[in-house]
C-alpha positions as CSV (number, residue, x, y, z in Angstrom):
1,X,-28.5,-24.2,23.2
2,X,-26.2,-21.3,22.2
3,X,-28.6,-18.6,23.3
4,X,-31.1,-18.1,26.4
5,X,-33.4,-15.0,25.8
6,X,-34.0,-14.9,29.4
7,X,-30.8,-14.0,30.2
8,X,-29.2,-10.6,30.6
9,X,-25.0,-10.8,30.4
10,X,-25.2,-7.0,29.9
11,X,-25.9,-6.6,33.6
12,X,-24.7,-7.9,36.9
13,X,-26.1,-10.8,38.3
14,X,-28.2,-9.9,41.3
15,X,-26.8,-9.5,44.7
16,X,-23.0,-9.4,43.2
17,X,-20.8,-7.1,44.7
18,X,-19.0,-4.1,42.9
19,X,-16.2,-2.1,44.0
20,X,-15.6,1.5,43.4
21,X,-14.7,2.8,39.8
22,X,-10.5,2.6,39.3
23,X,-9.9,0.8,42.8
24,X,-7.5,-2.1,42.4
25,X,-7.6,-3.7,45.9
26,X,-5.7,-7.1,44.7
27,X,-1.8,-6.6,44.6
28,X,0.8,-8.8,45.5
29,X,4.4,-8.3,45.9
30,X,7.5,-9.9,45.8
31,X,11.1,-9.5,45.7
32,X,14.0,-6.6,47.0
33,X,13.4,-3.2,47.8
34,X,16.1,-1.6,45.7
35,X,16.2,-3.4,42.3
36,X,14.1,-3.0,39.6
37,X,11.0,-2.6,40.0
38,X,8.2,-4.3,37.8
39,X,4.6,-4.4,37.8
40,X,2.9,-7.0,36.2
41,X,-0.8,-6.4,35.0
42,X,-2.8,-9.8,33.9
43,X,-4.9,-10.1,31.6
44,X,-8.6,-10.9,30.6
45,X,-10.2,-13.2,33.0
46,X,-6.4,-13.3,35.1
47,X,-5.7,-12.6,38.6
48,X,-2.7,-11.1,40.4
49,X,-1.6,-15.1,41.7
50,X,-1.2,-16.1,38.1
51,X,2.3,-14.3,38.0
52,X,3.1,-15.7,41.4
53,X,5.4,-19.0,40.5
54,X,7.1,-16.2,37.6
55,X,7.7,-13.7,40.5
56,X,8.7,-16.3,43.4
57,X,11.6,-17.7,40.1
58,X,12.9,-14.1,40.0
59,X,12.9,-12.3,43.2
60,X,16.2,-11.7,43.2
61,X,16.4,-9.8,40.5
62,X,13.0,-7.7,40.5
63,X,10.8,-5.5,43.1
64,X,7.6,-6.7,41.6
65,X,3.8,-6.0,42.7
66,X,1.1,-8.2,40.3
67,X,-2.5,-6.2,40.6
68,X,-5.5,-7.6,39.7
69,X,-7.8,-5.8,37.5
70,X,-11.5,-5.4,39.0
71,X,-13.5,-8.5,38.1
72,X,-10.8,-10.5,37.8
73,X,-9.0,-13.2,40.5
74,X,-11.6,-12.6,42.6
75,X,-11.8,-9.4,43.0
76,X,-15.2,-7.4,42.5
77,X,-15.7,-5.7,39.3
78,X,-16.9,-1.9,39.0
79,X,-20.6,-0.9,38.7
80,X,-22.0,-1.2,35.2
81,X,-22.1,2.0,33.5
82,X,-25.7,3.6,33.3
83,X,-27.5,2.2,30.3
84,X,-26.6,4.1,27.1
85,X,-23.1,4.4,27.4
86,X,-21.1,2.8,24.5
87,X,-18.9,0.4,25.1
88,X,-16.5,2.7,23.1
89,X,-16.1,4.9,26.1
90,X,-14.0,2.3,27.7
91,X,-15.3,2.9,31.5
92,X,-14.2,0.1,32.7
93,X,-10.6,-0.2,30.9
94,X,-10.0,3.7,31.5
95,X,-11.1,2.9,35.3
96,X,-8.3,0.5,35.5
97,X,-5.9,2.3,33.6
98,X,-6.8,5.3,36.1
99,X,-5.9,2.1,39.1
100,X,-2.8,0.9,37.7
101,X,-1.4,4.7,37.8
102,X,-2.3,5.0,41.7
103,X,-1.1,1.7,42.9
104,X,2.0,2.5,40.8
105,X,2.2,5.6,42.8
106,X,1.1,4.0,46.1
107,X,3.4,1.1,46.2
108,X,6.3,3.8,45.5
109,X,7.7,2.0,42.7
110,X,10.5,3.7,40.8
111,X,9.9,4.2,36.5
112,X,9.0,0.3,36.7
113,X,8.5,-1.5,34.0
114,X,5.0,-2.4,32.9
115,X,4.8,-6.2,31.7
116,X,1.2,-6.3,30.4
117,X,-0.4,-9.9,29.1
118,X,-2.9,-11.1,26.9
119,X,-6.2,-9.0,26.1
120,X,-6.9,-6.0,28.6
121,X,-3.6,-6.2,29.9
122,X,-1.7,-5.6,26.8
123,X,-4.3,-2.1,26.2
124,X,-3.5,-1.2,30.0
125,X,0.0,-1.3,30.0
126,X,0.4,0.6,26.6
127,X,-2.2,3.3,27.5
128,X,-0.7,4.0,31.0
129,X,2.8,4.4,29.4
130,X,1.2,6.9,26.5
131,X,-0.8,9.2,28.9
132,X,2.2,9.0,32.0
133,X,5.3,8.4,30.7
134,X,6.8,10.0,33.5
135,X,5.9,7.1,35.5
136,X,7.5,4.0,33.9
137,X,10.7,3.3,32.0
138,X,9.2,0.9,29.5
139,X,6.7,-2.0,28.3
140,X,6.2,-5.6,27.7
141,X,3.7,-7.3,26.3
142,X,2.9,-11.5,26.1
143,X,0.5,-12.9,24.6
144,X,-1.0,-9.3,23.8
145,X,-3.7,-8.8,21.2
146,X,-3.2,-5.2,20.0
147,X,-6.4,-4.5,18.2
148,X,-8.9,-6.5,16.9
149,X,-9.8,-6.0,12.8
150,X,-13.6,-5.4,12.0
151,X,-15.6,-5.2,8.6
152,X,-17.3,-2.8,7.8
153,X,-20.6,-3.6,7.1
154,X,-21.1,-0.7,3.5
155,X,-19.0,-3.8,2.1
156,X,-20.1,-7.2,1.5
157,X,-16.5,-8.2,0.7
158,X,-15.0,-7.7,4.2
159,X,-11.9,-6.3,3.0
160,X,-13.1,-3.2,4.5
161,X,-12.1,-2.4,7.8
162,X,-14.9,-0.3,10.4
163,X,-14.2,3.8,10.7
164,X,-14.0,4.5,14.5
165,X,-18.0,5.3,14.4
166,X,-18.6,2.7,13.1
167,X,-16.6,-0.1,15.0
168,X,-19.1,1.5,18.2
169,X,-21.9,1.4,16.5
170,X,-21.3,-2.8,15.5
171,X,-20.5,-3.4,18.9
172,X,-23.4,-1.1,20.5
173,X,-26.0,-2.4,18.6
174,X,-25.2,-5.8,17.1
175,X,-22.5,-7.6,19.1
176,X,-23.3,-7.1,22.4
177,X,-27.5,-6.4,22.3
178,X,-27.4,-9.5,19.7
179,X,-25.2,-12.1,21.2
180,X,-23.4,-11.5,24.2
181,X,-26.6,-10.0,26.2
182,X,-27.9,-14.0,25.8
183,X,-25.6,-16.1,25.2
184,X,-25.0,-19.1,27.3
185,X,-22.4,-20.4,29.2
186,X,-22.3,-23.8,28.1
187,X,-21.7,-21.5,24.7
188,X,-19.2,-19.0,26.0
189,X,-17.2,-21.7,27.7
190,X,-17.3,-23.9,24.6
191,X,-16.1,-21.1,22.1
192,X,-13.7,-19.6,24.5
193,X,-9.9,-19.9,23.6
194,X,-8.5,-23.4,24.2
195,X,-6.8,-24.2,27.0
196,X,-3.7,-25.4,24.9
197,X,-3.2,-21.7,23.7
198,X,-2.6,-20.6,27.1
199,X,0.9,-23.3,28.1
200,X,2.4,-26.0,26.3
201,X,2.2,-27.3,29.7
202,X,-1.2,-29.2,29.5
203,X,-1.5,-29.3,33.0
204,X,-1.0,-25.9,33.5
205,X,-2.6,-24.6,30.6
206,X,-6.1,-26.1,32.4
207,X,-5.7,-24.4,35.5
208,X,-5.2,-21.1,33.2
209,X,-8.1,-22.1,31.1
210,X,-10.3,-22.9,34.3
211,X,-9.3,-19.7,36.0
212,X,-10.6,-17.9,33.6
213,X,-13.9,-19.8,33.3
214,X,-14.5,-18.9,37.0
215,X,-15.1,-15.1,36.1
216,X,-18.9,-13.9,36.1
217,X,-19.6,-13.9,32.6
218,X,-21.3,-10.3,32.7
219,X,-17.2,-9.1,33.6
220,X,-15.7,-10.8,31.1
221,X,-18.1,-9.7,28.4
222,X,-18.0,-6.0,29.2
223,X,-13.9,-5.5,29.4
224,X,-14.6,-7.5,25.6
225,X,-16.6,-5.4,24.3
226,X,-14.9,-2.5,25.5
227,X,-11.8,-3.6,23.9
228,X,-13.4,-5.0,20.5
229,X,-15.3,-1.5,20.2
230,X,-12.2,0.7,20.4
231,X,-9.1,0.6,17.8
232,X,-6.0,2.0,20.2
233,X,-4.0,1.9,17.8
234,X,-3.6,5.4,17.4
235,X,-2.7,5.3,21.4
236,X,0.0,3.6,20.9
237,X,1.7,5.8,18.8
238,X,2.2,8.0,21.8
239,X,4.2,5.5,23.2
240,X,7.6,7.1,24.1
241,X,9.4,4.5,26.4
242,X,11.5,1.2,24.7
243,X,8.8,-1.6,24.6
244,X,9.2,-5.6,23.6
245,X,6.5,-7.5,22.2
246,X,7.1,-10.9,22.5
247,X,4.9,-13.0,20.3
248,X,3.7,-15.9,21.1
249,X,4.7,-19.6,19.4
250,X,2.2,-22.2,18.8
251,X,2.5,-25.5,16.8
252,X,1.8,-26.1,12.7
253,X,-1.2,-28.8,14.2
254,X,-2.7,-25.0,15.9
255,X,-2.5,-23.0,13.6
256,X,-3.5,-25.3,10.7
257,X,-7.2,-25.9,12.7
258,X,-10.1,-24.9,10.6
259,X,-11.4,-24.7,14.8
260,X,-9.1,-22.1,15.9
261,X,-8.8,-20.0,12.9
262,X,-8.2,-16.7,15.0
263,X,-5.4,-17.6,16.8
264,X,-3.0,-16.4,13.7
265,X,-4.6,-13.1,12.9
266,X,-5.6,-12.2,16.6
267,X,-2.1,-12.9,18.2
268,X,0.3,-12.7,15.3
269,X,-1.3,-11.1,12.2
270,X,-2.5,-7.9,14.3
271,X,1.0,-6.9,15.1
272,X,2.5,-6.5,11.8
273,X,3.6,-2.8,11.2
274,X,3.3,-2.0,15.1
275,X,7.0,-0.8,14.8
276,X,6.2,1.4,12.2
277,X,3.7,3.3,14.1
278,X,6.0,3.3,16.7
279,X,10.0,3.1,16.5
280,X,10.1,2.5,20.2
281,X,8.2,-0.8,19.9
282,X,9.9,-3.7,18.5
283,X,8.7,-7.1,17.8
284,X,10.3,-10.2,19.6
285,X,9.5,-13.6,18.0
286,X,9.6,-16.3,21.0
287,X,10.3,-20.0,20.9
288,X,8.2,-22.7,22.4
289,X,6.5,-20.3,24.2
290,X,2.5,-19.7,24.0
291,X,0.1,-16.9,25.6
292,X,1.8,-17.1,29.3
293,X,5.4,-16.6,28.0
294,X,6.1,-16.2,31.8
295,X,5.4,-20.3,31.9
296,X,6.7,-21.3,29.3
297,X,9.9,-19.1,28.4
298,X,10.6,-16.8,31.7
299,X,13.9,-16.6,30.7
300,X,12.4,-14.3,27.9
301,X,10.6,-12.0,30.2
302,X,13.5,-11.3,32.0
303,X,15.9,-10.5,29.3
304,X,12.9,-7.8,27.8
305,X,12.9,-6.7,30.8
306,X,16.2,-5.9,31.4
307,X,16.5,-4.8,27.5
308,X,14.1,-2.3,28.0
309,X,15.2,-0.9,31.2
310,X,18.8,-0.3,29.8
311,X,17.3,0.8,26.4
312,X,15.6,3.6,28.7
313,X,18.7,4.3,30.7
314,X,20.8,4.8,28.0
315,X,18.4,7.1,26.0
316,X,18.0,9.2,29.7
317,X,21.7,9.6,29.6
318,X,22.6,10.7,26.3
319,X,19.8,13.3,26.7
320,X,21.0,14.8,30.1
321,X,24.5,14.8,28.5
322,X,23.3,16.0,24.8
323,X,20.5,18.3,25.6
324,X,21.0,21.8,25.0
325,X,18.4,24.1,25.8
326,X,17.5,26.6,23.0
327,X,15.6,29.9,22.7
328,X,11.6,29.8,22.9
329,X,11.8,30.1,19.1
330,X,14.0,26.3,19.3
331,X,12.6,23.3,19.5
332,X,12.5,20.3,21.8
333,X,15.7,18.7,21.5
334,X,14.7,15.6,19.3
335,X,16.3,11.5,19.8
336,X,18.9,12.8,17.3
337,X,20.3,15.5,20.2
338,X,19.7,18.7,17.5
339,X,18.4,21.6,18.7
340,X,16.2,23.2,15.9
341,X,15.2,27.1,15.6
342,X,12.8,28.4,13.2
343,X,14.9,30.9,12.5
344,X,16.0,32.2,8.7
345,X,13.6,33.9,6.7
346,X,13.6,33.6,3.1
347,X,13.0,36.8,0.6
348,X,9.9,35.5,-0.3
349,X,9.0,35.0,3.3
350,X,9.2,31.3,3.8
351,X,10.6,30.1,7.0
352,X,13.3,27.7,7.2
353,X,14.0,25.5,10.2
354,X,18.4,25.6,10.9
355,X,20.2,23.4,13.6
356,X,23.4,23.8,14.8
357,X,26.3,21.2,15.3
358,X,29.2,21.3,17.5
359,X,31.2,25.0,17.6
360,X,35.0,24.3,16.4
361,X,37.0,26.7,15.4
362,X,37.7,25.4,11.6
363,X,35.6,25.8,8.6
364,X,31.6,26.1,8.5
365,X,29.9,23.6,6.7
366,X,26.2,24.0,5.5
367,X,24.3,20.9,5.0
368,X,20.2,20.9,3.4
369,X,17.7,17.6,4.2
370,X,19.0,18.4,8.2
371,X,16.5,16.6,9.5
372,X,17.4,13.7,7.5
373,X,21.5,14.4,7.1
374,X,21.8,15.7,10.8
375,X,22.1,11.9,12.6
376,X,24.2,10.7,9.8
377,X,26.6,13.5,9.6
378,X,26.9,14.7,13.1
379,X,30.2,13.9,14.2
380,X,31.8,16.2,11.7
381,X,30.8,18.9,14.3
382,X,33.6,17.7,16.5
383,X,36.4,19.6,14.4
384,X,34.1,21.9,12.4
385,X,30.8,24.4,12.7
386,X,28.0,22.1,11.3
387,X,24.6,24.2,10.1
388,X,22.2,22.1,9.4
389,X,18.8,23.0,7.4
390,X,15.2,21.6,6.3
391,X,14.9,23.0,2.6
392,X,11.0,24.9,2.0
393,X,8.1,22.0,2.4
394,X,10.5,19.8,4.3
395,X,11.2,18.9,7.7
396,X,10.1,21.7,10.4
397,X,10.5,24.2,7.7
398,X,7.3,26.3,6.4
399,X,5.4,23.7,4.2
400,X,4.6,25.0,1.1
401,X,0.8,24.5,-0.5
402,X,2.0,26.7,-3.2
403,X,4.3,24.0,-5.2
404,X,5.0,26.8,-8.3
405,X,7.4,27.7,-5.5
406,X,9.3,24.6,-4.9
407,X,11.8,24.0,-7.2
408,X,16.0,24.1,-7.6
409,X,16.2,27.9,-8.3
410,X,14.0,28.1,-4.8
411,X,16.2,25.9,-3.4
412,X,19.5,27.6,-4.1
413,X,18.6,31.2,-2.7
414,X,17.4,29.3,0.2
415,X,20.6,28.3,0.7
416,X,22.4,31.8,-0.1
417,X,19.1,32.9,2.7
418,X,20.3,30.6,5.4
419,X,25.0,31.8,4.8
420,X,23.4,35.3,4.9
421,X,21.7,34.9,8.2
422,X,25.0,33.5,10.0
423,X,27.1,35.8,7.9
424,X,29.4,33.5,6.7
425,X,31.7,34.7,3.6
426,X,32.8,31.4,2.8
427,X,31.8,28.0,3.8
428,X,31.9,23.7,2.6
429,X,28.8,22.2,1.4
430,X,28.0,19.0,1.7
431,X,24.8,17.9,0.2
432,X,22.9,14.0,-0.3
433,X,20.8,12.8,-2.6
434,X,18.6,15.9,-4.3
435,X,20.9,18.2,-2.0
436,X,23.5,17.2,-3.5
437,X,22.0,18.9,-6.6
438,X,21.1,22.0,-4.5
439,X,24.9,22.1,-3.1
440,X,26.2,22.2,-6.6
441,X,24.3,24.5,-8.2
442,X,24.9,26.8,-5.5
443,X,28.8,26.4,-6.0
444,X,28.2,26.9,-9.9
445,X,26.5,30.9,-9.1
446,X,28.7,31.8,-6.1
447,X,31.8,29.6,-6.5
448,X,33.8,32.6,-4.1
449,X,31.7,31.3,-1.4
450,X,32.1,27.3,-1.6
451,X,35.6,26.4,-0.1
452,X,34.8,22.8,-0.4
453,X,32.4,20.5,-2.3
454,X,31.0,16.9,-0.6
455,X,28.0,15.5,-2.9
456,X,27.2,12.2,-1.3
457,X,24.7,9.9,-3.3
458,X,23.5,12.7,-5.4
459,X,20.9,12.7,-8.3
460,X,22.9,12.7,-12.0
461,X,24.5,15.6,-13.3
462,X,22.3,15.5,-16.8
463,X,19.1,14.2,-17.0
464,X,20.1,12.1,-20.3
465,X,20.1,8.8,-19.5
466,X,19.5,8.7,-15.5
467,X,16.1,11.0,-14.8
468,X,15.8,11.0,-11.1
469,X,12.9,10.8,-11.4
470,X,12.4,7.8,-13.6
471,X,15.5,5.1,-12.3
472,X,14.1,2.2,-11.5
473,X,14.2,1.8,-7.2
474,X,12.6,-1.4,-7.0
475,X,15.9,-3.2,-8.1
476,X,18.1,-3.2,-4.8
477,X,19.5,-6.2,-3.8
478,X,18.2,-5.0,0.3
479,X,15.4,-7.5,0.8
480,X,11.5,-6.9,0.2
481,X,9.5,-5.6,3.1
482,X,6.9,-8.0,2.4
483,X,5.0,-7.1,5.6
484,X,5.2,-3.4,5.2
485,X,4.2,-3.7,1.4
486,X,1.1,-5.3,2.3
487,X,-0.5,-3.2,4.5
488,X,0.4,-0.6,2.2
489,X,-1.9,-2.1,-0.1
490,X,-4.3,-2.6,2.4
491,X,-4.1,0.6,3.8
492,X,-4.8,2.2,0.1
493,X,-2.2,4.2,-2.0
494,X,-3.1,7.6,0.2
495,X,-3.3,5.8,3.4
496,X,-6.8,6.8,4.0
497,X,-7.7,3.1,5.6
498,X,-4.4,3.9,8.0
499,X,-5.1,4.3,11.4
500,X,-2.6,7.4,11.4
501,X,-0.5,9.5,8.9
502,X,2.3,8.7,11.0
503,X,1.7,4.9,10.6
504,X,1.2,5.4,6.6
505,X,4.3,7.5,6.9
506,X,6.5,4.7,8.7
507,X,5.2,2.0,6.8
508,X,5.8,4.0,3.5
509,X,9.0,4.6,5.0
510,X,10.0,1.0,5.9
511,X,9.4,-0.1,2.0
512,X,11.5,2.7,0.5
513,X,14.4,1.7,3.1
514,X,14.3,-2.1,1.7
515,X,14.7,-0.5,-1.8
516,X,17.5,2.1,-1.0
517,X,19.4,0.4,1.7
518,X,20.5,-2.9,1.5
519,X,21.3,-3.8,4.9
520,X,18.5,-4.1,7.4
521,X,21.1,-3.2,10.4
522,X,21.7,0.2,8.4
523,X,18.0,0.6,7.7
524,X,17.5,0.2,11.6
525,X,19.7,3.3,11.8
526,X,17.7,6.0,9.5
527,X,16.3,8.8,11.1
528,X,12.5,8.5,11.7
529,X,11.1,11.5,10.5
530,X,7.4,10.5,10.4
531,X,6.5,13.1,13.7
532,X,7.3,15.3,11.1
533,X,3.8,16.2,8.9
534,X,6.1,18.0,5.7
535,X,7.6,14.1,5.9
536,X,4.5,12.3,5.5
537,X,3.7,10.7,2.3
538,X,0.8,13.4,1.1
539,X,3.1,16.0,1.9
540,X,6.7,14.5,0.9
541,X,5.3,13.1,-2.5
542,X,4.1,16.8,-3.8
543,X,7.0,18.6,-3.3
544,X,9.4,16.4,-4.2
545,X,7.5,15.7,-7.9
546,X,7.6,19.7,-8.1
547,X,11.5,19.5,-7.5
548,X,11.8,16.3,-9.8
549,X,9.6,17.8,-12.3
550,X,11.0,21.4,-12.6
551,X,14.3,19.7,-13.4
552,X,13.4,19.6,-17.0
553,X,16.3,18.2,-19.7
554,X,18.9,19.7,-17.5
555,X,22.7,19.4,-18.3
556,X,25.1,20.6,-15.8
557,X,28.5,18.4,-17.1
558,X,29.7,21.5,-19.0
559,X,29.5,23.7,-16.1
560,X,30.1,21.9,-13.7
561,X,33.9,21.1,-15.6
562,X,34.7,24.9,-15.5
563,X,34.2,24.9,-11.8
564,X,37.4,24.9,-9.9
565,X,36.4,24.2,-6.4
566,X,37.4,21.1,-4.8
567,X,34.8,18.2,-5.2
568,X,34.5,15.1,-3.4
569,X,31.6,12.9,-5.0
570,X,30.5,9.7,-2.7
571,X,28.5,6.6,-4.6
572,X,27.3,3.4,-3.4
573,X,28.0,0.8,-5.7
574,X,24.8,-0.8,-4.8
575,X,22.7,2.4,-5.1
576,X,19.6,2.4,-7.7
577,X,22.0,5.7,-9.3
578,X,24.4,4.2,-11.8
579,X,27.6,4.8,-10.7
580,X,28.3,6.2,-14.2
581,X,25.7,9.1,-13.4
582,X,27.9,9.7,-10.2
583,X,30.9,9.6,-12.5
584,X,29.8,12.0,-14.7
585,X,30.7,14.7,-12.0
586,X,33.6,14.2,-11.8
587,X,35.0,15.8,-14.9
588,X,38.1,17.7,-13.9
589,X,41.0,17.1,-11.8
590,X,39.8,18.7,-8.7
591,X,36.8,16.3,-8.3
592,X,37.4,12.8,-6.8
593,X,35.1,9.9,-6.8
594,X,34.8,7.4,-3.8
595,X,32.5,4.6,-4.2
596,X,31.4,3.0,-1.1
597,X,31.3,-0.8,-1.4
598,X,28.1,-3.2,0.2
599,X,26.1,0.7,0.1
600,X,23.2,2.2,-1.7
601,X,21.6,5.3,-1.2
602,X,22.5,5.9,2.4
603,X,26.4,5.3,2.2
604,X,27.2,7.5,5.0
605,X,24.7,5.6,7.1
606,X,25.4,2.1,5.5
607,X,29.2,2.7,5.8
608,X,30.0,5.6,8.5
609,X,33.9,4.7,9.1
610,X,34.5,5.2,5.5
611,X,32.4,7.9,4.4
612,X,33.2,10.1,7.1
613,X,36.8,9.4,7.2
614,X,36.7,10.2,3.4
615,X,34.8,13.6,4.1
616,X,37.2,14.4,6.8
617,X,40.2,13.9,5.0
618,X,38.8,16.0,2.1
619,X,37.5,18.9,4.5
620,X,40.9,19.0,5.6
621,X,42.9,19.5,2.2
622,X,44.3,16.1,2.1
623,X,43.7,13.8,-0.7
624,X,40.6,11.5,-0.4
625,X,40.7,7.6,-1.2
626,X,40.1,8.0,-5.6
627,X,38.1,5.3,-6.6
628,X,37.0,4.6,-9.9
């Protein structure tokens, strides 16, 4: 029968032996002293010896030490907590979170990489990289389970997921009280995952399944509920080292049983968009390889491994060589190597947020959007002074509740605010997109002060026929996020259902890239700007319909022909701007118009070599490539 009310899985079988809370007594080790070190944590119902045939394959090329987590291989389990305590407090998982950290320490491994597997494991590893980063150099996860996706019970649909209160409160009171405390073991075992998830080995995958089966059932039902009753999602986020997640394959005939339903959404489904809460975490697609990818694909493990390792060396260098360390007013250096200051006050007292690239002796050029323009247009600061700057309501500039002040007019005595600061009597602009707007009007009132003119992707000079803010986006030729899109949806058009505004912000972000930039190895290289709260959707989407908005029926074309300072005007031929509204700058001899082929409405980051080149060449006096 599927439940026994005599039984009690909510406590420890009598006489069963407990160790103390966080001790991790089970570790084994293999390989060299002196190369990389690894540490492998299994996963739910898995012991140290599950990893031992992987490690034994690779000891030449790893220092590795497997732990087992308490209650599992074995090894005794920790006390129960004292009756009361929800399973949302994660004793148990925090206790072996708490072990990992202290063997890591006590086996004198060097930043090793964490390779965390299957359910437990996977929340382990990730948490003990977000709270001590210091400690490892990166993550990977096989056959993880991130999260698992509750409805909330205010609606009978199920489309609703739980709030945090509320996923306790299910697994408090109803999950664990009304079905785990009696259920049986002929039940558990029966319901269990199948042993043909585990290996595509079928002899191996039973010795996984039975392993498991082995552990008390009273362990492996409170490390569930413990998982199942927290969403760490927002954990993750904190995640700063490079991490792989290598997903697991299984056949059409698995995932097409009506029997194992889960498998799909539990191992596959709950990853989508994990890269948009965090950049650092990508997702790996394997082949032929199920839950223990170590079996079944090793050669994968290794070459994540390895990725990640160099992915953190790498990111370690450039930032010992990069770094520069600013006043208390700067900020930390960010991945882009800027140093930011809060450090130009406007008249009407806003604060705007400056950066400064590179200290040649030629011209100053002053750039707005910094925070977005800055990685795309930082090598200019080899031969010139680059000053970078977050316009009001953007980027680590002041953000700006008050939207009757965020508007073009704003925008251009911000600009005059930030060449008064650095008392510069004459500098080039360069400005992209809506910038470009706010470069040129600023040249139009104080032409003695613009030397040069670079307007790169910029919004029409009239608003008859190309509104900015009415073109229709949707009509790249980049390819649909489909994934993104649809947790959008699910996620609501305010992102109150996301587990973060970061997340909402990156997934936002990853659907706008698949409209404005057609290649996906471009899109890879645009600035995430979502630890930035002016640059989350709630934020972003007010003042930029205040900029777009106070626009009105404008009409610069007449102006802007009187204006004799050198313009260079940059288009992608694949942007969602016409090309004629880029066109219609350029009415006079001194403007030029380049237009970047296979870009949209990044073409500096789409097409670097030729943008820049073209910039430099104009910056310099010499003629730039005229395309029409």
């Amino acid at each position: 029968m599927p439940q026994d009310s005599t039984l009690d899985n909510l406590r420890h079988q009598d006489g069963y032996r407990t160790a103390a809370v966080g001790e991790i007594r089970e570790r084994i080790r293999v390989g060299r002293r002196g190369g990389q070190d690894v540490m492998l944590i299994p996963g739910w119902g898995f012991g140290a010896e599950v990893f031992r045939e992987f490690m034994n394959d690779h000891r030449d090329e790893f220092h590795m030490v497997s732990v087992s987590l308490p209650g599992f291989g074995g090894s005794p389990a920790p006390p129960m907590p004292p009756q009361g305590t929800s399973y949302g407090d994660q004793t148990w998982i925090s206790a072996a979170v708490a072990g990992v950290v202290r063997a890591i320490v006590e086996e004198g491994l060097r930043r090793p990489v964490l390779v965390g597997h299957f359910l437990i494991g996977t929340q382990v590893a990730l948490r003990v990289a977000a709270e001590r980063p210091d400690l490892v150099s990166g993550v990977v996860i096989i056959g993880g389970e991130p999260w698992r996706y509750l409805p909330s019970r205010r609606d009978s649909t199920g489309q609703t997921p739980v709030t945090a209160p509320e996923r306790r409160v299910v697994v408090d009171r109803y999950m664990a009280p009304g079905w785990f405390k009696t259920v049986t073991t002929e039940t558990w075992h029966a319901q269990n995952y199948a042993a043909e998830l585990y290996s595509k080995d079928s002899v191996r995958a039973q010795r996984y399944w039975t392993e498991s089966a082995r552990v008390p059932l009273p362990v492996m039902i409170r490390y569930l509920c413990e998982y199942i009753a927290t969403d760490l999602r927002e954990s993750y986020v904190r995640v700063t080292v490079p991490t792989r997640i290598l997903l697991p394959s299984f056949p059409a005939a698995v995932l097409a049983d009506t029997t194992k339903s889960y498998v799909k959404p539990f191992f596959l489904d709950a990853w989508r968009g994990v890269d948009a809460f965090n950049s650092r975490m990508r997702l790996v697609q394997t082949a032929d390889a199920r839950l223990f990818t170590t079996a079944d694909n090793p050669a994968l493990v290794v070459d994540a491994i390895l990725e990640v390792r160099r992915e953190f060396s790498n990111t370690a260098a450039t930032s010992a060589k990069w770094h520069v360390r600013g006043s208390r007013a700067s900020d930390r250096a960010s991945a882009d190597s800027v140093a930011w200051r809060r450090d130009v006050r406007t008249p009407d007292g806003v604060v705007l947020a400056t950066a400064i690239i590179g200290k040649a002796r030629a011209d100053t050029i002053i750039v707005p959007l910094g925070s977005l323009t800055a990685p795309m247009l930082k090598s200019l600061g080899q031969s010139h002074t680059l000053i970078v700057y977050d316009l009001r309501g953007r980027g680590r500039s002041d953000s700006m509740m008050d939207t009757a002040r965020v508007n073009l007019e704003y925008d251009v005595q911000d600009l005059e605010a930030v060449r008064r600061h650095f008392r510069l009597a004459r500098v080039h602009l360069i400005g992209w997109s809506y910038g470009g707007a706010v470069a040129a009007q600023f040249a139009l009132q104080h032409p003695e002060r613009v030397g040069r003119l670079v307007l790169l992707n910029p919004i029409a000079p009239r608003a008859a026929p190309y509104p900015p803010s009415g073109l229709p986006r949707g009509q790249s030729p980049g390819v649909g996020d489909t994934t993104a899109a649809q947790l959008l949806r699910e996620w609501g058009p305010d992102g109150a259902r996301a587990p973060t505004p970061e997340a909402f912000c990156r997934m936002a972000n990853r659907v706008e890239a698949a409209e404005l930039i057609p290649e996906p190895v471009a899109r890879a290289r645009r600035r995430d700007v979502c630890d930035l709260p002016n640059e989350w959707p709630s934020n972003l989407g007010r003042v930029t319909m205040a900029r777009l908005s106070g626009l009105g029926s404008y009409d610069w074309t007449a102006a802007f022909a009187a204006l004799a300072t050198p313009t260079l005007v940059v288009a992608g031929n694949q942007d969602f701007i016409p090309t004629d509204a880029s066109r219609a700058w350029v009415n006079r001899s001194s403007a030029r118009l380049v237009v970047v082929p296979n870009a949209g409405h990044y073409a500096v980051l789409e097409q670097p070599e030729v943008v820049l080149r073209a910039i430099s060449a104009f910056l310099r006096g010499s003629s730039a490539p005229r395309s029409r």
